[in-house]
C-alpha positions as CSV (number, residue, x, y, z in Angstrom):
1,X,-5.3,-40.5,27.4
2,X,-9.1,-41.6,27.8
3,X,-10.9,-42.2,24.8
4,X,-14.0,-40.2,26.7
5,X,-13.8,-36.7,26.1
6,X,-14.0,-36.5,30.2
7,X,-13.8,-33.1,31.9
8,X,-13.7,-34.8,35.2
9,X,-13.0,-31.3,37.0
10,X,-15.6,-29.5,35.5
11,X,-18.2,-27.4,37.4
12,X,-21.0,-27.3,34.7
13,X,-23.4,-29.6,34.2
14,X,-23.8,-28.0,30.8
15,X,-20.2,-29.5,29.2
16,X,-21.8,-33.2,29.7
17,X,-24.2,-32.9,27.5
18,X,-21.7,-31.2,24.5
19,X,-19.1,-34.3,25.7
20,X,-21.6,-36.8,25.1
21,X,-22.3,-35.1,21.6
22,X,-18.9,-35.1,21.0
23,X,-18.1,-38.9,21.9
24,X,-21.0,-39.9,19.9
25,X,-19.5,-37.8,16.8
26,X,-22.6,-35.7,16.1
27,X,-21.8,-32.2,15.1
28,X,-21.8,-29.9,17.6
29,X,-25.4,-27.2,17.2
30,X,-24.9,-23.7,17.2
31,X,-26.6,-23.8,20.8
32,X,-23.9,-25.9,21.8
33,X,-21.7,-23.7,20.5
34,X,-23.5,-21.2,22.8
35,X,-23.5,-23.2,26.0
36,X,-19.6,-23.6,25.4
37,X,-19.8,-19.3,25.1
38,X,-21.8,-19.2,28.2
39,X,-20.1,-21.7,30.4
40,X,-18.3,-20.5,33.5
41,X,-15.9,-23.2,33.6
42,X,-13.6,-21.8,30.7
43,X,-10.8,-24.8,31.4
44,X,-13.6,-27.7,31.1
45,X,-14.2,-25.6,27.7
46,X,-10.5,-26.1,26.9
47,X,-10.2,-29.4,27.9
48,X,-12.7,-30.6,25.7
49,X,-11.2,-29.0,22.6
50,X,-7.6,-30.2,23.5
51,X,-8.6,-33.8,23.8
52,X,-10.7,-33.8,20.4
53,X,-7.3,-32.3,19.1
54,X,-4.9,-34.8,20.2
55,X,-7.2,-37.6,19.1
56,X,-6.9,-35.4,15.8
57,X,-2.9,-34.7,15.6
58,X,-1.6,-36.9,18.4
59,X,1.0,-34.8,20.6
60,X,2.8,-33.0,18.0
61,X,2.2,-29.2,16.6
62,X,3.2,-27.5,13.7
63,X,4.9,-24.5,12.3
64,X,6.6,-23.3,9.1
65,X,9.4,-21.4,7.8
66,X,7.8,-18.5,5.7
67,X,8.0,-14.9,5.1
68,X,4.7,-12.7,4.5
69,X,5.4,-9.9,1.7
70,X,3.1,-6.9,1.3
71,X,3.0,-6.1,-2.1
72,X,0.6,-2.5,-1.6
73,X,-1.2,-1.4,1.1
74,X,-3.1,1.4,-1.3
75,X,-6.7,0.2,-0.9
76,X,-9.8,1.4,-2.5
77,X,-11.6,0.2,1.0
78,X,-11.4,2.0,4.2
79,X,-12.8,-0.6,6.9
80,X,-13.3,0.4,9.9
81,X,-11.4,-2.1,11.9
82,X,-8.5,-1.1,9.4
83,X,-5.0,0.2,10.1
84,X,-3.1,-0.9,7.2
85,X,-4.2,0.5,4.6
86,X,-3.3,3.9,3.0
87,X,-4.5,6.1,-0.2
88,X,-2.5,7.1,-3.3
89,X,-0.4,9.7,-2.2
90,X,-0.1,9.4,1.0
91,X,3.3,9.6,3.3
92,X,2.7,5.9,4.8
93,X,1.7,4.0,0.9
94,X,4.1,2.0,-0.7
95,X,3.7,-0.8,-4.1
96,X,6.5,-2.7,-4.5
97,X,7.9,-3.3,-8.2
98,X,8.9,-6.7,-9.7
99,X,12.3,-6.0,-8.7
100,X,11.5,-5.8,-5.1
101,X,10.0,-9.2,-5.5
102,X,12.8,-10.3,-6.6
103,X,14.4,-9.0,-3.8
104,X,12.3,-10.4,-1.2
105,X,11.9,-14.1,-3.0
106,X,15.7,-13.9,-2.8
107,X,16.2,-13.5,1.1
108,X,13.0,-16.1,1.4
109,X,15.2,-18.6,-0.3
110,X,18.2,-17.8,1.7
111,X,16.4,-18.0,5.0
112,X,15.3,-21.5,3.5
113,X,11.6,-20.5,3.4
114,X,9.1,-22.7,1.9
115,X,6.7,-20.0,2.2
116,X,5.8,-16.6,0.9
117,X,2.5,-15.5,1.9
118,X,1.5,-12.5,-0.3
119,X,-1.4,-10.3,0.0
120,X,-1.8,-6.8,0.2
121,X,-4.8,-3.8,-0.7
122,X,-7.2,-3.1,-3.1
123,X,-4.7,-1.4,-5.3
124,X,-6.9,0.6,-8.1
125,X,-4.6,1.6,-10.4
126,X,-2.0,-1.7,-10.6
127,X,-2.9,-3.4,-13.9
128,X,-4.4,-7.0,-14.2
129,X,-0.9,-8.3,-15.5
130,X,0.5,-7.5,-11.9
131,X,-0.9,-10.6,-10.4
132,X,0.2,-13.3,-12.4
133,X,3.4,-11.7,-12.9
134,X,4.4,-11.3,-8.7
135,X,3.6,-15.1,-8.4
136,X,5.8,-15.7,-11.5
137,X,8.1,-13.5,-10.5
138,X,8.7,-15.9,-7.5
139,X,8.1,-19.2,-8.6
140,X,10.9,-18.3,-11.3
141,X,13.4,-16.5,-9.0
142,X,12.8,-19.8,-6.3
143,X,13.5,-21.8,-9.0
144,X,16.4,-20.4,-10.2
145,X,18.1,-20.5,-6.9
146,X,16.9,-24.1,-6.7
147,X,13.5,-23.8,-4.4
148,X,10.3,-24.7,-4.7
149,X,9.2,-22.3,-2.8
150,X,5.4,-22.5,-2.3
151,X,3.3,-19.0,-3.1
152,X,0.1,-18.3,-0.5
153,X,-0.9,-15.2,-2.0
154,X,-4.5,-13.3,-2.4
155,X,-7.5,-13.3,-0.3
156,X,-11.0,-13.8,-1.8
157,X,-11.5,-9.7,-1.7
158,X,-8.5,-10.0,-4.0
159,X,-9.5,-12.3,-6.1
160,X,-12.3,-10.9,-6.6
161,X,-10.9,-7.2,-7.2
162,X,-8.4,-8.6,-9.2
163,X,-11.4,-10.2,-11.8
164,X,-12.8,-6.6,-11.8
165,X,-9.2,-4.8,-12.5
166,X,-9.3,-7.7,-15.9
167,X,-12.7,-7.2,-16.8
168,X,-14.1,-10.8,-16.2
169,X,-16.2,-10.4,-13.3
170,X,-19.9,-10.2,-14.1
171,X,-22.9,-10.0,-11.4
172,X,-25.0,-12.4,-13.4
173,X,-22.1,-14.8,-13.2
174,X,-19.1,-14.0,-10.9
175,X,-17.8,-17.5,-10.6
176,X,-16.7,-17.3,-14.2
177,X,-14.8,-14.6,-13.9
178,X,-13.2,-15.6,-10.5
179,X,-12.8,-19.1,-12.2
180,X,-11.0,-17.1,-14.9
181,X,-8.6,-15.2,-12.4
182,X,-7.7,-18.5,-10.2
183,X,-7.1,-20.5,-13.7
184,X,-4.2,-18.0,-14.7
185,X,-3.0,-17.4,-11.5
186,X,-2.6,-21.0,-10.8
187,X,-0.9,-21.2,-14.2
188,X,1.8,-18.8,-12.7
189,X,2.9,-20.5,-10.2
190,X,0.1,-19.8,-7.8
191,X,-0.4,-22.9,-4.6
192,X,-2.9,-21.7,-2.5
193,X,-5.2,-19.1,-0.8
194,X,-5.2,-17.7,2.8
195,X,-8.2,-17.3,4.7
196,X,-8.1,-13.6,5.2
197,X,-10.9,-11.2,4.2
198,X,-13.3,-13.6,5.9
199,X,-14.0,-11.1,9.0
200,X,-17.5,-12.8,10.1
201,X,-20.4,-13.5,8.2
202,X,-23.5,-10.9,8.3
203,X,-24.8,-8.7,7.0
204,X,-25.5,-6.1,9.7
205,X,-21.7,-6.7,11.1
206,X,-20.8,-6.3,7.3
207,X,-22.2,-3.2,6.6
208,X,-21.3,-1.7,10.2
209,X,-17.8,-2.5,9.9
210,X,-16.4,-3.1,6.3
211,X,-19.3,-2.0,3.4
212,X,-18.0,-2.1,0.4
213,X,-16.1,-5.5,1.0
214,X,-17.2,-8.8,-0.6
215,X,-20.3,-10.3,1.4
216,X,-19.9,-13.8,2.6
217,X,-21.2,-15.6,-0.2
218,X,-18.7,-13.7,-2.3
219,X,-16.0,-14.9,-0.3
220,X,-17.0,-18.5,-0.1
221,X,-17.9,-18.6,-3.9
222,X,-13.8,-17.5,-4.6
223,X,-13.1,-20.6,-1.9
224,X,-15.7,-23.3,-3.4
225,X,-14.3,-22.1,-6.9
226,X,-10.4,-22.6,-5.5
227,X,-11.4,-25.8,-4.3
228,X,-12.7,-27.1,-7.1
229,X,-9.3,-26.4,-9.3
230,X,-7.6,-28.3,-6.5
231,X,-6.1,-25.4,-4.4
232,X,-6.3,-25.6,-0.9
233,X,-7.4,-22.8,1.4
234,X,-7.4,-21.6,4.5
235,X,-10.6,-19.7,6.5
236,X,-10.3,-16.5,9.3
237,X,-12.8,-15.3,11.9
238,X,-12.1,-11.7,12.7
239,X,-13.8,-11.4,15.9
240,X,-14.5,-9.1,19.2
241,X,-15.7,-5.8,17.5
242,X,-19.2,-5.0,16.8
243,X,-20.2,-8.9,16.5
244,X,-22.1,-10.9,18.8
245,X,-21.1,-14.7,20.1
246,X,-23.9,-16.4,18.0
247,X,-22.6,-14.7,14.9
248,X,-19.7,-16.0,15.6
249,X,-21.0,-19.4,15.3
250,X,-23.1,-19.0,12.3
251,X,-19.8,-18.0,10.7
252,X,-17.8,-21.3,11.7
253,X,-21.2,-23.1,10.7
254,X,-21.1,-21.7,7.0
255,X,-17.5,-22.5,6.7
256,X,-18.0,-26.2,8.0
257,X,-20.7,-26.5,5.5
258,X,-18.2,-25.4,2.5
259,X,-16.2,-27.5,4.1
260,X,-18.5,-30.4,3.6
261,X,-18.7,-29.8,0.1
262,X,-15.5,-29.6,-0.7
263,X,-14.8,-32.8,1.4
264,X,-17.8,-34.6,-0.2
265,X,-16.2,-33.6,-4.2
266,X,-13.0,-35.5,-2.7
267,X,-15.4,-38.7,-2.0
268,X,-15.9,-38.2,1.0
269,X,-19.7,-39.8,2.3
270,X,-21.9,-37.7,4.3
271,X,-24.1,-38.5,6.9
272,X,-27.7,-38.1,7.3
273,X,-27.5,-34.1,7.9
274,X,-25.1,-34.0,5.0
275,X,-21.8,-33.6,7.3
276,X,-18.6,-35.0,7.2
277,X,-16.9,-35.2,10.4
278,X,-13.1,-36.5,11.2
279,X,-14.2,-36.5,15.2
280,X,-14.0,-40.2,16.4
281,X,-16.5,-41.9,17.6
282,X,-16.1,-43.8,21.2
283,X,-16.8,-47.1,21.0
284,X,-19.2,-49.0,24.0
285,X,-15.6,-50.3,24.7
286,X,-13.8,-47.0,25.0
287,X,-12.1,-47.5,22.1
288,X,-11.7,-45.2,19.0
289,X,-13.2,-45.4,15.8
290,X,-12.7,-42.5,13.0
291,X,-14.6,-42.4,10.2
292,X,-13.4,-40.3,8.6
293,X,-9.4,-39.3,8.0
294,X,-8.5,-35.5,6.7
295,X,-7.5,-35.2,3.1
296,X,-4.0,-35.3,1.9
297,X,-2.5,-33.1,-0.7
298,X,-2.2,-36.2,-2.7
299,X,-6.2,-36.3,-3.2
300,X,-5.9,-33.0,-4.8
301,X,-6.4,-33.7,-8.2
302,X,-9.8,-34.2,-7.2
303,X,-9.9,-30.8,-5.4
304,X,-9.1,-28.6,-2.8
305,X,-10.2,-28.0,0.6
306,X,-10.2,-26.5,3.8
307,X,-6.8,-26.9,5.4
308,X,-7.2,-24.6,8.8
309,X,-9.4,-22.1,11.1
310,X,-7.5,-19.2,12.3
311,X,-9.5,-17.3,14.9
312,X,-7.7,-13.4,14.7
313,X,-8.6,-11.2,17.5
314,X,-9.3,-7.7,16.9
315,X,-7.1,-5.0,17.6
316,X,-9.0,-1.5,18.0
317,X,-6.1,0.8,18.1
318,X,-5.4,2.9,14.9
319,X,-9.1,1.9,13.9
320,X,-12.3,4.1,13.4
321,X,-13.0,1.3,15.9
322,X,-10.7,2.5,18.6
323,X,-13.0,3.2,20.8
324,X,-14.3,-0.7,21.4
325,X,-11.9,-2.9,24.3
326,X,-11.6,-5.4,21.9
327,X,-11.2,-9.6,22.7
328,X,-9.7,-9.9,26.4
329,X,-7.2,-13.2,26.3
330,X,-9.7,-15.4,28.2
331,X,-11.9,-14.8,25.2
332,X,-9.5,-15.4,22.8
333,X,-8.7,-18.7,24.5
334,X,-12.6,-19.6,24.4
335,X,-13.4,-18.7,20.9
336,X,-10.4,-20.7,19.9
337,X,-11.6,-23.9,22.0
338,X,-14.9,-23.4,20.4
339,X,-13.5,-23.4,16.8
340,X,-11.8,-26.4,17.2
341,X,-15.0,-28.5,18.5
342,X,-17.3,-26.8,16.1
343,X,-14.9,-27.3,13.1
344,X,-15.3,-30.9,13.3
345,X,-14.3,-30.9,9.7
346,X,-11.0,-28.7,9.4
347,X,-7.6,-30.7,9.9
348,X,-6.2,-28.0,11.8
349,X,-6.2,-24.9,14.0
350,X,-4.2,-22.3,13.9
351,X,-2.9,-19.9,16.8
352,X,-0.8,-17.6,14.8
353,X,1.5,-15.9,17.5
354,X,1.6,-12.8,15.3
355,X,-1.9,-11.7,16.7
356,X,-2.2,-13.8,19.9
357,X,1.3,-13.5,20.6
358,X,3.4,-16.1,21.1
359,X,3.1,-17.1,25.0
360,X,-0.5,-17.0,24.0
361,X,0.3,-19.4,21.3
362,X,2.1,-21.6,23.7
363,X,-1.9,-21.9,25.7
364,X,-3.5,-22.4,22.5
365,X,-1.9,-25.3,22.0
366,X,-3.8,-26.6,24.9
367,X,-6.3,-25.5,24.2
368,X,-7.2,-27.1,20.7
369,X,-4.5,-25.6,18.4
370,X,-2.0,-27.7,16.5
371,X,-0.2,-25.0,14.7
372,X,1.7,-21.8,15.7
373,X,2.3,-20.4,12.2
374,X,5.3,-19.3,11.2
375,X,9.2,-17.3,11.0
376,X,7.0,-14.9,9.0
377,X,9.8,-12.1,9.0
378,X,8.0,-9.1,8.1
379,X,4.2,-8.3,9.0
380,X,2.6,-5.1,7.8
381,X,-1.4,-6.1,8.5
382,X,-1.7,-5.8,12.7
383,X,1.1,-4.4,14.6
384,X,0.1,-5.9,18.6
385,X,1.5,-3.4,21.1
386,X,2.7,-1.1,18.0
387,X,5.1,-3.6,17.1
388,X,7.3,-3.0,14.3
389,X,6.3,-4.1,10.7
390,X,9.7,-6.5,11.5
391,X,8.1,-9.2,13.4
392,X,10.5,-12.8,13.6
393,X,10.7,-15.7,15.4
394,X,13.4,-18.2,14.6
395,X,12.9,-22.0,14.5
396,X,15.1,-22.4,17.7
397,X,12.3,-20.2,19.1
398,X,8.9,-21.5,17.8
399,X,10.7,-25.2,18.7
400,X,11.4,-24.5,22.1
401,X,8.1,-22.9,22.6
402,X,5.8,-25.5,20.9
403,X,8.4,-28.0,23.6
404,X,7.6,-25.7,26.5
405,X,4.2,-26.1,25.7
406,X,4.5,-29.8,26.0
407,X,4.7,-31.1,22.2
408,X,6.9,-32.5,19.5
409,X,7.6,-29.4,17.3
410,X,6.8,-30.4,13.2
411,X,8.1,-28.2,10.6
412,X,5.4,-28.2,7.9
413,X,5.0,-27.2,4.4
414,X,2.2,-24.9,3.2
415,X,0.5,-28.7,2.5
416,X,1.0,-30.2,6.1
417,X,4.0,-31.8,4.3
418,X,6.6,-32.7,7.2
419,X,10.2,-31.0,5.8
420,X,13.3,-32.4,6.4
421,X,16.1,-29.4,7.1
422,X,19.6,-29.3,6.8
423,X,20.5,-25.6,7.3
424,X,18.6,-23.3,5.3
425,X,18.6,-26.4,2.3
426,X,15.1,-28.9,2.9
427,X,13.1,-31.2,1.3
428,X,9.9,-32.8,2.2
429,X,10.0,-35.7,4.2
430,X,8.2,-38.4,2.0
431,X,10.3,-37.1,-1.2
432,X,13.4,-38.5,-1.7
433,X,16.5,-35.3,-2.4
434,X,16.9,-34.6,-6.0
């Protein structure tokens, strides 16, 4: 591999001037992000975001055993881009007891999961002691079966309904009370947040799409506050509805600029503009110099931080949105490209298969991804195609297709942790068996 981020094929002038950005390490501008958006050479697009990747995670990609669980899709929100979610009493709602948690933390632990991604509606009638319980509820039934089975659970529009069901969260100071809620969830058991609930970041698209829902600097405030108790996150883009391309960008800017902050609290040193970057810089000898190395879960007793983008398409069927085409795959393949050279600062990109599927997946990987996702087991949020809520791939599966693909397939924890499997029985790789 050249250390120049070359695109020696390329038919636009235009991708020159983001490589030499990119080989100098300056952060990309949003109008580079918009020359990438209007290029017509889609593949010199790619190729600079896979290159920046490899120099990033080398030739290997990731993926997890996990299993999502659903706790409620009752929801006091009706988004328009929503197909999940139901009202109390109808046929399709469902809220699972502790007993079903059991349930499900059981047949995690037998498929050797060291995931279980949890989130679910806006529930308006489950009491504040829900919460804590669920994540207790699995932490203790893992551990009793001898796991330590890692909980992902609550968006920031959670977490921030969840500080209104308890009666903490206050206008004139809602980081206390989301401060509160993260405190005694973490206490529980809880590891981490997922990225959902981000959708994209304005105001107008906000109130055309999803009023009601926690404005973006809601949802970065429940991230910065996660952070600072040293739980790591991840961030979403939901995008090809009623959004426009430079919206898009403004999004990934305002999450690379949480980013920084979180990065910065971890001791990090900015640059002149106040960025931290782990792009390497080519030396006049074509060598490679980086800065900057992502975080390890080890640094997080200093805090948390931004693990991974995950660009999701929207799907319009089922929606009050129907009517829009939605994100064609060439566009899904761009915006991911762009993510990765715009997120300068996130270790990782995800293509998770469930919503690009997973031949799409397999591109992605080329195309500036280093993750796939997961087993996942049972998905209740997007059905592609009208797929079943049942939607599995086993590890003989995402392997082969991350090797297809033309990487070394790593099984991860939620951390980035490499695992070490025998079976369904694991440990992580720099931790010696108990």
């Amino acid at each position: 591999m050249t250390a120049t981020l070359a695109t020696p094929t390329s038919l636009d002038p235009a991708l020159a001037a983001v490589r030499d950005t990119l080989d100098a390490g300056r952060r990309l501008s949003i109008d580079d992000g918009l020359a990438l958006y209007r290029s017509h050479d889609l593949w010199g697009v790619c190729e600079l975001a896979h290159t920046l990747r490899q120099r990033l995670t080398g030739d290997i990609a990731y993926y997890n055993v996990n299993r999502h669980l659903n706790y409620s899709n009752v929801c006091a929100l009706s988004c328009k881009f929503c197909d999940f979610y139901a009202r109390q009493g109808d046929d399709k709602a469902y809220t699972r007891t502790l007993e079903d948690i059991r349930r499900e933390t059981r047949l995690a632990v037998q498929a050797g999961a060291t995931e279980m991604h949890v989130v679910g509606g806006l529930h308006p009638y489950l009491p504040w002691e829900y919460y804590p319980d669920l994540v207790r509820t699995i932490r203790r039934t893992a551990k009793d079966l001898g796991s330590d089975l890692h909980v992902k659970a609550f968006t920031a529009v959670e977490i921030v309904h969840i500080a209104k069901i308890a009666k903490v969260y206050k206008a004139a100071d809602r980081t206390a009370g989301i401060r509160w809620v993260l405190e005694r969830l973490k206490e529980a058991g809880l590891g981490s947040l997922p990225g959902g609930g981000a959708e994209v970041f304005d105001d107008r698209v906000h109130d055309e799409t999803f009023k009601g829902k926690i404005r973006s600097d809601v949802w970065l405030d429940v991230h910065r506050v996660a952070h600072e108790l040293g739980l790591n996150t991840n961030a979403t883009i939901l995008y090809g509805h009623v959004e426009d391309r430079r919206e898009r960008l403004v999004h990934m800017d305002m999450l690379r600029r949480a980013q920084d902050e979180a990065l910065i609290r971890l001791g990090y040193e900015p640059d002149d503009e106040g960025a931290v970057s782990f792009a390497p810089v080519v030396q006049a000898s074509g060598e490679l110099r980086s800065p900057n190395r992502p975080p390890t879960p080890e640094m997080n007793d200093r805090g948390g931080y931004f693990q991974a983008i995950i660009p999701l398409p929207f799907f319009p069927d089922g929606s009050e949105l129907e009517h829009l085409p939605g994100p064609g795959g060439l566009e899904n393949l761009r915006t991911l490209a762009i993510a990765r050279l715009m997120l300068d600062n996130f270790p990782h990109v995800k293509a998770f298969w469930i919503m690009q599927t997973l031949p799409m997946a397999q591109l992605m990987l080329q195309c500036g991804a280093d993750d796939i996702d997961g087993t996942v087991i049972w998905y209740d949020i997007t059905k592609v195609g009208n797929a079943d809520t049942h939607q599995e791939v086993g590890v003989k599966d995402l392997e082969q297709a991350i090797r297809d693909a033309g990487f070394e397939p790593v099984e991860r924890d939620t951390l980035y942790r490499r695992v070490e499997r025998h079976g369904v029985t694991w440990r992580l790789a720099d931790r010696p068996a108990s």
